[in-house]
DODOFI-146136 format. One line per field, with one value per residue (C-alpha): chain; residue in one letter; residue number from 1; x, y, z. Coordinates in Angstrom, 1 decimal, decimal comma. Each point is the difference from the previous one (the first is absolute). Layout:
// DODOFI-146136
mol	(A|...);
type	(a|...);
seq	(NUM|...);
x	(X|...);
y	(Y|...);
z	(Z|...);
This chain:
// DODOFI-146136
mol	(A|A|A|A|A|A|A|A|A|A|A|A|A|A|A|A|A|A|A|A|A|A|A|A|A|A|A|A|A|A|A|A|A|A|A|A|A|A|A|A|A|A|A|A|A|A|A|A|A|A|A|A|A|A|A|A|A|A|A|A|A|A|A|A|A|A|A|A|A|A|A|A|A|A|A|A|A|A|A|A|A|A|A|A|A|A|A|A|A|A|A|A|A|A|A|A|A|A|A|A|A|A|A|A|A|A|A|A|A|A|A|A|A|A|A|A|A|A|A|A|A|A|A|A|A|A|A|A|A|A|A|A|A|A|A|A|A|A|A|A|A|A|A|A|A|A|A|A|A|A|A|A|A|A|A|A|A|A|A|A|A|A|A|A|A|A|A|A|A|A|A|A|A|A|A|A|A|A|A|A|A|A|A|A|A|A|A|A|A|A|A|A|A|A|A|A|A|A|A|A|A|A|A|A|A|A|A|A|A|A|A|A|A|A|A|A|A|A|A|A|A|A|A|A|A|A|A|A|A|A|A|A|A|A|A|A|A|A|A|A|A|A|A|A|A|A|A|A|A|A|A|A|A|A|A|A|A|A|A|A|A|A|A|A|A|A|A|A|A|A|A|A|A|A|A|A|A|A|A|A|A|A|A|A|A|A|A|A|A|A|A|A|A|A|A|A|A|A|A|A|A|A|A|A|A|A|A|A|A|A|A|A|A|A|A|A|A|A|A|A|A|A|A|A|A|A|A|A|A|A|A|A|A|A|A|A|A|A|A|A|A|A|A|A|A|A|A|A|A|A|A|A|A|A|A|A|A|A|A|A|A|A|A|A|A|A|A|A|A|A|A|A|A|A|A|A|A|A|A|A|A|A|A|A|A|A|A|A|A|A|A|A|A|A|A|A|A|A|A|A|A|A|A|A|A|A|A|A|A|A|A|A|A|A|A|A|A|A|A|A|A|A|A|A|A|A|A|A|A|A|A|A|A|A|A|A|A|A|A|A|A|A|A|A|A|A|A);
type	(x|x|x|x|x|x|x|x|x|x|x|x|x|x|x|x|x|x|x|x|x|x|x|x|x|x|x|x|x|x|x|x|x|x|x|x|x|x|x|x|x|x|x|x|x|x|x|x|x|x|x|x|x|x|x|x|x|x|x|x|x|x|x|x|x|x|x|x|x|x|x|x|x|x|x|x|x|x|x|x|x|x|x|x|x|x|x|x|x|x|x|x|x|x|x|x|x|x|x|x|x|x|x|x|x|x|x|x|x|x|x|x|x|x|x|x|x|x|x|x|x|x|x|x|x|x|x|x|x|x|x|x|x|x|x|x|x|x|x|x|x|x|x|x|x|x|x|x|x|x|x|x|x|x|x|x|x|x|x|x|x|x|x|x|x|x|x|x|x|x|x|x|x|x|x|x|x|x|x|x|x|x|x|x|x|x|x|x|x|x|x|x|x|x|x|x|x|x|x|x|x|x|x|x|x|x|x|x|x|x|x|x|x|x|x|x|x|x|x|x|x|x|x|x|x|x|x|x|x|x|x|x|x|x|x|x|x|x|x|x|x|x|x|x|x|x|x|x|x|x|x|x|x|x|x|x|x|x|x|x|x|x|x|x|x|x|x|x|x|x|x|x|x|x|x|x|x|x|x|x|x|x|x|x|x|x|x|x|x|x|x|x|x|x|x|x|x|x|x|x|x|x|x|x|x|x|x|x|x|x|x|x|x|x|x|x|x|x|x|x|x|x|x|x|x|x|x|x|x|x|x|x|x|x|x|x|x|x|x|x|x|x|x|x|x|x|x|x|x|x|x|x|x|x|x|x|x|x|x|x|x|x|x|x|x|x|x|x|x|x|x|x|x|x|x|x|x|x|x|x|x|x|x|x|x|x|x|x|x|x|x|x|x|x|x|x|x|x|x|x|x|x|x|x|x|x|x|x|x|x|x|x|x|x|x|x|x|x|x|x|x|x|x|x|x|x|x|x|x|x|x|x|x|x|x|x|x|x|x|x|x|x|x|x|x|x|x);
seq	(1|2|3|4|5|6|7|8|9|10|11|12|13|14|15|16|17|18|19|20|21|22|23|24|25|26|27|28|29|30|31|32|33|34|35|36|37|38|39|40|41|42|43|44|45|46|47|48|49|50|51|52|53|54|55|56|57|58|59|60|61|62|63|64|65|66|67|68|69|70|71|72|73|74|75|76|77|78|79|80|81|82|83|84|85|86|87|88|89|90|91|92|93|94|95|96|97|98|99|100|101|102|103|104|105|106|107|108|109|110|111|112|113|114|115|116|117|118|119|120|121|122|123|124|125|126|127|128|129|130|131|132|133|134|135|136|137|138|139|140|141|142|143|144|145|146|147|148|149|150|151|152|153|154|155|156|157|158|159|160|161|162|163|164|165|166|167|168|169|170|171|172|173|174|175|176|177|178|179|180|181|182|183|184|185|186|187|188|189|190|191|192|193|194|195|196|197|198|199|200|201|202|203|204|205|206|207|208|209|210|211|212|213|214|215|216|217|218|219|220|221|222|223|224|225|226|227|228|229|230|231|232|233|234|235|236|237|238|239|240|241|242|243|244|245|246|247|248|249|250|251|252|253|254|255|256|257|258|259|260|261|262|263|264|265|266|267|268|269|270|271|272|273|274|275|276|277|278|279|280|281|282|283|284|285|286|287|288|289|290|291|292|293|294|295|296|297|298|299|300|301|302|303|304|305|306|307|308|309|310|311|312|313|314|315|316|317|318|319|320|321|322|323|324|325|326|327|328|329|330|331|332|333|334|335|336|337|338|339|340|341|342|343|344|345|346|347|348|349|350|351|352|353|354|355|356|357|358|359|360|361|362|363|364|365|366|367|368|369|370|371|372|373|374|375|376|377|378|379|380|381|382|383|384|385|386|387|388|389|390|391|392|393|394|395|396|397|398|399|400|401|402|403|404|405|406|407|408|409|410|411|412|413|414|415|416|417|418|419|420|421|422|423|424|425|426|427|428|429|430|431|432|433|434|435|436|437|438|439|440|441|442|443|444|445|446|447);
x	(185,2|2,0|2,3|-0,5|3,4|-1,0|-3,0|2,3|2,4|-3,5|-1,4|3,6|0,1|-3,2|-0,6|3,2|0,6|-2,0|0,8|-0,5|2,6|2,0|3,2|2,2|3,5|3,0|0,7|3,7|-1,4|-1,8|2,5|2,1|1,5|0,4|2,6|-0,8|3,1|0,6|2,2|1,4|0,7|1,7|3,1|2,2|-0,4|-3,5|0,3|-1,5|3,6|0,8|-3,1|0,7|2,9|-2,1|-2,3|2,0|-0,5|-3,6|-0,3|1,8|-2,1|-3,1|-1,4|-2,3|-1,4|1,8|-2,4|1,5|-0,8|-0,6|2,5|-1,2|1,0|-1,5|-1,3|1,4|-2,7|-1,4|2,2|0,5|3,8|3,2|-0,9|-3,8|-2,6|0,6|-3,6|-0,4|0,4|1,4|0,3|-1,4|2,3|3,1|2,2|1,7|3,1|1,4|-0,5|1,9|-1,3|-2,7|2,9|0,7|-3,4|-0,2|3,2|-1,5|-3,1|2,4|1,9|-2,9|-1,5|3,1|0,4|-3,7|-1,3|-3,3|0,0|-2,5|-0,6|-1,8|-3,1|-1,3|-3,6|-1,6|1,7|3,2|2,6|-1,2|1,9|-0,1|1,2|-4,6|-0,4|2,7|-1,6|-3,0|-1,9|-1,8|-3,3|1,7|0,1|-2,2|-0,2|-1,1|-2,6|1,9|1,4|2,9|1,6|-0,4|1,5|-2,0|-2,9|0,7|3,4|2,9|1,8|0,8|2,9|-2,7|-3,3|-2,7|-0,6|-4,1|-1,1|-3,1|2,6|0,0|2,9|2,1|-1,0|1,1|3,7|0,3|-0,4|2,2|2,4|-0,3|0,5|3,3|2,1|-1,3|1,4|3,0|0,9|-1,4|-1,0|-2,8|-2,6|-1,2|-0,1|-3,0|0,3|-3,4|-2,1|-3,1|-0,2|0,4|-3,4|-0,3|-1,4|3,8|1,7|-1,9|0,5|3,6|0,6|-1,7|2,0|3,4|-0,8|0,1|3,3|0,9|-1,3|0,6|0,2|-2,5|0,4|-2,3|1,0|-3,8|-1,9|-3,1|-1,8|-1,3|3,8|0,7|-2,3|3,3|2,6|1,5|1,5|-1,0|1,4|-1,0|-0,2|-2,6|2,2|3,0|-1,5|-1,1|3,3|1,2|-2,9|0,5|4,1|-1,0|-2,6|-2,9|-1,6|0,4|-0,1|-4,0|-0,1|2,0|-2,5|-2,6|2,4|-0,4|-3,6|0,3|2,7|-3,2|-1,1|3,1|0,1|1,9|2,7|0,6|3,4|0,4|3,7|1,0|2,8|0,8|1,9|0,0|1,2|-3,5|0,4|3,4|0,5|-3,0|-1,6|2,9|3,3|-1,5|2,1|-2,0|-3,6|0,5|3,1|1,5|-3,5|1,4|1,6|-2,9|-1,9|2,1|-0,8|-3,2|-0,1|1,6|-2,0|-3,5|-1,7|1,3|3,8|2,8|1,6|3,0|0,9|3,7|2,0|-2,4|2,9|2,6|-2,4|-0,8|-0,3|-0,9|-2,4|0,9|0,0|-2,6|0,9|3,5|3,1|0,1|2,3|-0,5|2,6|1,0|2,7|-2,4|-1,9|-0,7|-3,6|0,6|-0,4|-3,0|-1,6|1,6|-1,2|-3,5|0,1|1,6|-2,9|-2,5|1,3|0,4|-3,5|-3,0|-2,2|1,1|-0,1|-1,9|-3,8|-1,7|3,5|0,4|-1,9|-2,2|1,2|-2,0|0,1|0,9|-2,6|0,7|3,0|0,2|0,9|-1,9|3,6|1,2|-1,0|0,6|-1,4|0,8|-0,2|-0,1|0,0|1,0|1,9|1,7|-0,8|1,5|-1,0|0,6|0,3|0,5|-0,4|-1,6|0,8|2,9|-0,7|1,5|-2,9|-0,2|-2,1|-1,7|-2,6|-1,0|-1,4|0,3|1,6|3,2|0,8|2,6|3,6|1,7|3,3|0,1|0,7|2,6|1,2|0,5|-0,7|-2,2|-3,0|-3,0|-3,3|-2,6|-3,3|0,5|2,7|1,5|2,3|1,6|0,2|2,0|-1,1|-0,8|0,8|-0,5|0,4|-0,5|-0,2|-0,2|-0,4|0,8|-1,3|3,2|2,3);
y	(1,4|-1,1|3,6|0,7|-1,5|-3,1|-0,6|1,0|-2,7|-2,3|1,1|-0,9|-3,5|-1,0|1,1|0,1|1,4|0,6|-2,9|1,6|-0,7|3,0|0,5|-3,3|1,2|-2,3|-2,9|1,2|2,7|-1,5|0,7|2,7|3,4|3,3|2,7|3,7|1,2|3,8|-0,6|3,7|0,4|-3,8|0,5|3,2|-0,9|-0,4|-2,9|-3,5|-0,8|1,1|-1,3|-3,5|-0,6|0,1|-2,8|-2,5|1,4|0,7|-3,3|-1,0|2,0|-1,6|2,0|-1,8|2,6|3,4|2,8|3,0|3,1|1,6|-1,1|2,6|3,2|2,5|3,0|3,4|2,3|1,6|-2,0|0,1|0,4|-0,4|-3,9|0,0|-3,0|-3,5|0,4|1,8|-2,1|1,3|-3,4|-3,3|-2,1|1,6|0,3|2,9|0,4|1,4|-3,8|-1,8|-1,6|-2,9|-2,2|0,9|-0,6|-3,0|-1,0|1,1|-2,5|-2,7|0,2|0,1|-3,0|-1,6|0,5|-1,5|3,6|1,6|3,4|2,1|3,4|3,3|0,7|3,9|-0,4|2,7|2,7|0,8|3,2|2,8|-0,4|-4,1|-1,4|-0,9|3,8|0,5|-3,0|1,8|-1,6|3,0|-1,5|-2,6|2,5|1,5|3,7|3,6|2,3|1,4|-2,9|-0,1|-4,0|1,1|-2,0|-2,5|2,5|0,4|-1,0|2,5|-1,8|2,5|-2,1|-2,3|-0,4|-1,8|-3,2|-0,8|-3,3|1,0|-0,8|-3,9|1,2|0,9|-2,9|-2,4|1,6|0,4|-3,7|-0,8|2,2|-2,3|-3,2|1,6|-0,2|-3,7|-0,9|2,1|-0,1|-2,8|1,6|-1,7|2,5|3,4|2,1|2,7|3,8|1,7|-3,4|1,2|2,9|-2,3|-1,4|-4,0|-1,2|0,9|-1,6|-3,0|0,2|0,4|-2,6|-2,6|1,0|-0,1|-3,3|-1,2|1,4|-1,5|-0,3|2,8|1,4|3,4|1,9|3,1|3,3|0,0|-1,6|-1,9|-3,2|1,0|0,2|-3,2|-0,5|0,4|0,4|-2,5|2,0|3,5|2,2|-0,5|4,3|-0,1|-2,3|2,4|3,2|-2,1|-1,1|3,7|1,3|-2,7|0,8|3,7|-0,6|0,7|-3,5|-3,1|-3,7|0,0|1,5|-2,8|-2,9|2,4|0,1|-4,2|0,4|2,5|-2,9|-2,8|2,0|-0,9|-3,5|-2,6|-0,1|4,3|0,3|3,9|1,7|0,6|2,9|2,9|1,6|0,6|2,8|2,2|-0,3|0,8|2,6|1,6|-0,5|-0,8|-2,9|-2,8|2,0|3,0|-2,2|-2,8|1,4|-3,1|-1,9|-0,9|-3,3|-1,2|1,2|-1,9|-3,3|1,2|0,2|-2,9|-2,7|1,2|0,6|0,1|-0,4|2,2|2,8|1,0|3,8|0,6|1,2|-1,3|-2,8|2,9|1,8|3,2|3,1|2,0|1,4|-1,0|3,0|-1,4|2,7|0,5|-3,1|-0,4|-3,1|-3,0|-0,6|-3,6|0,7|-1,5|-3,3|-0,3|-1,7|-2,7|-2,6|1,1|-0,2|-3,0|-2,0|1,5|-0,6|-3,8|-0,1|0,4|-2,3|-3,2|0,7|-0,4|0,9|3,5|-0,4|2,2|0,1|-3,7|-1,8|1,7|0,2|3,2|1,4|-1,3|2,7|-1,6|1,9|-1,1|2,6|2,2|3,6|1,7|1,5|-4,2|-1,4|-4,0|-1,6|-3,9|-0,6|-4,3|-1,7|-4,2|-0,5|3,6|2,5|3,4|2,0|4,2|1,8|3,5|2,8|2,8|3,1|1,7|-1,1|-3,2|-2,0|-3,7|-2,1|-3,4|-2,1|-3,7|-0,6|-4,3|2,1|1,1|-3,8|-1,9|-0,1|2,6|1,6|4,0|1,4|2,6|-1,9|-3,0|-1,6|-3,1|0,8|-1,9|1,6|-1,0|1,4|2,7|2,4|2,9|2,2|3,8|1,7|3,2|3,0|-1,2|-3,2|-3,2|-4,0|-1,9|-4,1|-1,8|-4,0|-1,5|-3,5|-0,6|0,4);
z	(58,2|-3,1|-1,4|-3,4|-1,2|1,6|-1,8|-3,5|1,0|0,4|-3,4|-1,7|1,9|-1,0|-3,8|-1,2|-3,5|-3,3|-2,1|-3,5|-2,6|-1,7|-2,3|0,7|0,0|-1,5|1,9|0,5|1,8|3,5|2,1|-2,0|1,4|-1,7|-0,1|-1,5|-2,1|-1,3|-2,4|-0,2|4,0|0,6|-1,4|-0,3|-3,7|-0,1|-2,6|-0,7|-0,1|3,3|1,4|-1,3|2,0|3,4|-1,1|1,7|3,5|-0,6|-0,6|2,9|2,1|-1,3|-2,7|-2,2|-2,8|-0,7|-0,6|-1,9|-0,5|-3,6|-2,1|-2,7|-1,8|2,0|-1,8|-0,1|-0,3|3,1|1,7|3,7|1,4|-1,9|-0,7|0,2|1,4|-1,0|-0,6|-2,9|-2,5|-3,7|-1,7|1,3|-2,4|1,0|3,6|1,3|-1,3|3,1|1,3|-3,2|-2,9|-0,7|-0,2|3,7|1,3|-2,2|1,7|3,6|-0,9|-0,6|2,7|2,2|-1,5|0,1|4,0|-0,2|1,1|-2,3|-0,9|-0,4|-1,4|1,0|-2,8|0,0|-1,5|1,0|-2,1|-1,7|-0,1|-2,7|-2,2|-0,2|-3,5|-0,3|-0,1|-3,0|-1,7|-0,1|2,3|2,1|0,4|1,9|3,1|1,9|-1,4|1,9|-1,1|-2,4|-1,5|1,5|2,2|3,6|3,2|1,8|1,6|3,8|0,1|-0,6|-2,1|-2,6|-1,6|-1,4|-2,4|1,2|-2,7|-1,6|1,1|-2,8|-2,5|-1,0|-2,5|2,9|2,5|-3,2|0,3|3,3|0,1|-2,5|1,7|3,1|-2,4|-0,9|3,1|0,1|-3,3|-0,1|3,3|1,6|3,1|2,6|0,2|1,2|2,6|-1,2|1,1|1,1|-0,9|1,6|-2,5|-2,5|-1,7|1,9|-3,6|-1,5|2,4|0,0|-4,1|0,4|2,7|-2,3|-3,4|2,0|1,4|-3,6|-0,3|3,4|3,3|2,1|3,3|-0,1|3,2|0,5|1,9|1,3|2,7|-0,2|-0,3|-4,3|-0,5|-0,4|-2,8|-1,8|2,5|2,6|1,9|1,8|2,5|3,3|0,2|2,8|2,3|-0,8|1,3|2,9|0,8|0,0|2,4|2,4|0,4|0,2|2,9|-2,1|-0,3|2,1|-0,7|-0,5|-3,4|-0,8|1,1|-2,2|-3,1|0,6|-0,6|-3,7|-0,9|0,0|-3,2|-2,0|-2,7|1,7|-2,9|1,1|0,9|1,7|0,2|3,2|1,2|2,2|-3,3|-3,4|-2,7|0,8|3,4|0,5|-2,2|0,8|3,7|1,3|1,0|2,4|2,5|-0,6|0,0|2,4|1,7|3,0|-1,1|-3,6|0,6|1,4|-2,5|-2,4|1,8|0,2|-3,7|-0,8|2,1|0,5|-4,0|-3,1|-2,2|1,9|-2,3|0,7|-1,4|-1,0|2,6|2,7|0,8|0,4|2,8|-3,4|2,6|-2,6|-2,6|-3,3|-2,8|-2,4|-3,2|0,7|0,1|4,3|0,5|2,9|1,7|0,7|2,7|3,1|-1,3|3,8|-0,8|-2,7|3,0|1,3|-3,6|-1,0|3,1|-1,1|-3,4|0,9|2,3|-2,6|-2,6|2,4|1,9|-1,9|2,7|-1,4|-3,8|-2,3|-0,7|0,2|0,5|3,7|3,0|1,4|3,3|3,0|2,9|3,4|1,8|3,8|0,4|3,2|-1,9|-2,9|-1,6|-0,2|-3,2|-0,6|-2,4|-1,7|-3,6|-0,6|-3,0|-0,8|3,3|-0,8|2,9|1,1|3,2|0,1|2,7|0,1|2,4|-2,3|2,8|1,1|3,7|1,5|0,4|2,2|-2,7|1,3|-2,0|0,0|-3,4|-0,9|-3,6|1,8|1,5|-2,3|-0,5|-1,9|-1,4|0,6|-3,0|1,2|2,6|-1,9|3,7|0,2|2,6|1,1|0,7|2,5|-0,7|2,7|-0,6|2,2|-1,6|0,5|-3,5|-0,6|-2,3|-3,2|0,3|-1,9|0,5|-2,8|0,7|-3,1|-0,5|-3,7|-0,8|-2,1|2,4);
């Protein structure tokens, strides 16, 4: 009698993946990598300035399109801690002077361009701080408003330090456009990444993707999941697969939810590309470091999340092993004294650019799951696209476990990514894999 993963890895073999058509991303993007930046915490000065000096070795370590963080004023009124959110916005046009000057961020741009890095920048949509420079302009209807007539916060959150913005008002969506056109023409930067999409009326975002495309084509990454996203956005998170990754290193989950999370991914256009991580500012500063959340699991998540769906990000500090909860309201520093895992994410990020089998959206391959494999806690799976192929191996348990399969997907020969050692598989394979684990055999048609 066939188990139920079995008959998953059967449904995925045999009808493959939807083949609608979403949000084509820029070509420059298929096989691109992405690194979240928080501008205040990088550097002991907290500056563009400062910031800009570490491009070269984020390019060095693979790093494709820098994402940062607000780079606005952030408003005063009800404001949380002594520097308040990065997301509550007091003037869309403007940056934080705590960060420098346009000219800086101008300068930032450049140099990122220059290195032949994009840069993208954080967009907060949803709503704006009190006492935002709309509200002393006059513009009250703009915002949602309470009973008594008063802006209130987004309902159900507790974000006190912010007023909830009226998607009702085609006065407002106008500006908050041109807003976005802005930072394209002043600053030259490559696109978005939008706050709270989701909450955010689909209809606008489609409006606004198509009226900064006339500016210039961008790259429009949504903080939301789901397949009517990318009616605007090319990129979404890949949230579900996230939490997923965090049950399974706690014990909570195994390796089947992952061969179901194949099957939800069928829904998605063919052009989707999905961010994939096991960090970022929310969850770090919030639920926890990926010591706290995936604890001796974490590297493997990192493969993991690098190989099987979806573009890698990279959160600062990840490469410096960040032990810590950042401060989000108050100035908390990363230290840069470590820098013990810029290998390890420079061999994945090289990884991704030279084998297309694991580009982004249609330019890659989906992951096939080697289902003849003797232990249900040993995921492998093979992604293969033009002559490009890469096999993944990991042990998803804190057991040693004595994994054997003989799947015609594993025969070939290979270089192990790690390793750097040449290997050649038959198409039965014995091997003893440690706790947490990972193999990674990767063959480039270039090379």
């Amino acid at each position: 009698m066939k188990t139920i993963s079995s008959i998953l890895c059967l449904l995925i073999s045999v009808f493959g993946y939807a083949q609608t058509q979403g949000n084509t991303a820029p070509e420059w993007s298929k096989n691109a990598t992405i690194y979240e930046v928080n501008i205040r915490q990088f550097t002991k000065e907290g500056t563009f300035s400062a910031f800009q000096k570490h491009l070269p070795r984020l390019k060095a370590m693979g790093v494709d399109i820098l994402w940062l963080m607000p780079i606005h004023p952030i408003g005063e009124k009800n404001r949380k801690g002594s520097l308040g959110s990065y997301y509550a916005v007091k003037d869309y046009k403007a940056v934080n002077p705590e960060f420098g000057t346009l000219a800086d961020f101008n300068a930032l741009v450049k140099s990122a361009h220059d290195l032949g890095m994009k840069l993208i920048i954080d967009w907060v949509a949803n709503h704006t701080s009190p006492d935002n420079v709309w509200v002393d302009q006059g513009h009250k209807d703009w915002y949602t408003l309470d009973s008594t007539g008063n802006l209130q916060p987004t309902i159900g959150t507790d974000w006190w330090d912010v007023a909830d913005l009226n998607y009702d008002n085609q006065n407002m969506r106008t500006e908050m456009i041109e807003s976005m056109k802005y930072w394209l023409t002043a600053s030259n930067i490559d696109g978005f990444r939008c706050d709270v999409a989701g909450w955010v009326p689909m209809d606008f975002w489609v409006t606004a993707k198509r009226e900064l495309d006339k500016v210039k084509p961008i790259f429009f990454l949504a903080e939301s999941e789901g397949p009517e996203q990318h009616q605007a956005f090319q990129m979404t998170y890949a949230w579900e697969l996230h939490h997923l990754m965090n049950k399974i290193a706690q014990g909570k989950e195994n390796i089947d939810v992952l061969r179901a999370y194949l099957e939800k991914d069928k829904s998605y256009p063919t052009t989707a590309y999905r961010m994939s991580f096991t960090s970022n500012h929310d969850e770090n500063s919030w639920n926890g470091t990926e010591m706290e959340r995936m604890g001796d699991a974490r590297h493997a998540m990192a493969v993991f999340s690098a190989t099987f769906i979806g573009m890698p990000l990279i959160y600062n500090g990840q490469e410096t092993s960040l032990d810590r909860r950042l401060l989000f309201f108050e100035k908390d520093s990363i230290s840069w004294d470590k820098m013990d895992l810029v290998g390890f994410y420079t061999k994945l990020n090289t990884l991704f650019h030279e084998n297309q089998a694991l580009w982004n959206g249609q330019h890659g391959a989906k992951p096939q799951l080697i289902c003849e494999v003797s232990e249900k806690d040993v995921l492998a799976f093979s992604r293969e696209k033009n002559g490009d192929k890469v096999i993944v191996v990991i042990n998803l348990s804190n057991k040693t476990k004595s994994f054997k399969s003989a799947s015609s997907a594993l025969k070939g020969k290979y270089t192990e990514l790690f390793s750097g050692k040449t290997v050649k598989l038959k198409s039965s394979v014995s091997m003893e894999l440690k706790p947490w684990s990972y193999t990674v055999y990767t063959r480039t048609s270039k090379k």
